[in-house]
N, C-alpha and C positions, 0 to 999 in steps of 0.2 A: 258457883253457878256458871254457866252458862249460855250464850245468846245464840242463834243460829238466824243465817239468812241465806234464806230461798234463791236462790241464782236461778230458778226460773222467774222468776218475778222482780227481780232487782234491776232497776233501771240505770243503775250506774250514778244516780245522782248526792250522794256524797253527805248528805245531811246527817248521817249516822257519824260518818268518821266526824266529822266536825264536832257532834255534839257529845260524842265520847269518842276520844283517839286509844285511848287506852283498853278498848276494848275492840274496834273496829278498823279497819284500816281495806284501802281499794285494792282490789289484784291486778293482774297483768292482763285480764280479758273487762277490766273498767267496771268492777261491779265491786260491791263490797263484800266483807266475810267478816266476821266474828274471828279473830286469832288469839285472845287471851279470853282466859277466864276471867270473872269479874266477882269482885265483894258488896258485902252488903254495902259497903259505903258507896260502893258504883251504881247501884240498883238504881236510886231514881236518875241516872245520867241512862241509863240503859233503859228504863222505862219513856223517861221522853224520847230517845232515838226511835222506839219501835212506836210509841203515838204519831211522831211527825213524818216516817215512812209512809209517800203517796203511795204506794201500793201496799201496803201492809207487808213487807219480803221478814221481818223480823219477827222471831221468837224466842224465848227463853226455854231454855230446859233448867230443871232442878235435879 
């Protein structure tokens, strides 16, 4: 699976890497991206990431 995050909407604030680094990490313009894929075992670390996103920037694709 994979997570994707809206870089029109991402405000840069970092709750996602923090809350799964293994799936999430900041770029060089201060927003985050989805850079690995993730497993089932990641899923509810990837599922609170995109609950606690103030702007909602995250999604899953399957």
């Amino acid at each position: 699976m994979k997570a994707h995050v809206d870089q029109d909407l991402c405000i840069g604030c970092g709750l996602c890497a923090g809350i799964a680094p293994n799936v999430f990490q900041m770029n060089a313009n201060g927003k985050a991206e989805a850079y690995m894929e993730f497993t089932e075992n990641q899923l509810a670390d990837v599922h609170d990431a995109m609950d606690q996103c103030p702007v909602e920037a995250i999604s899953i694709e399957e």
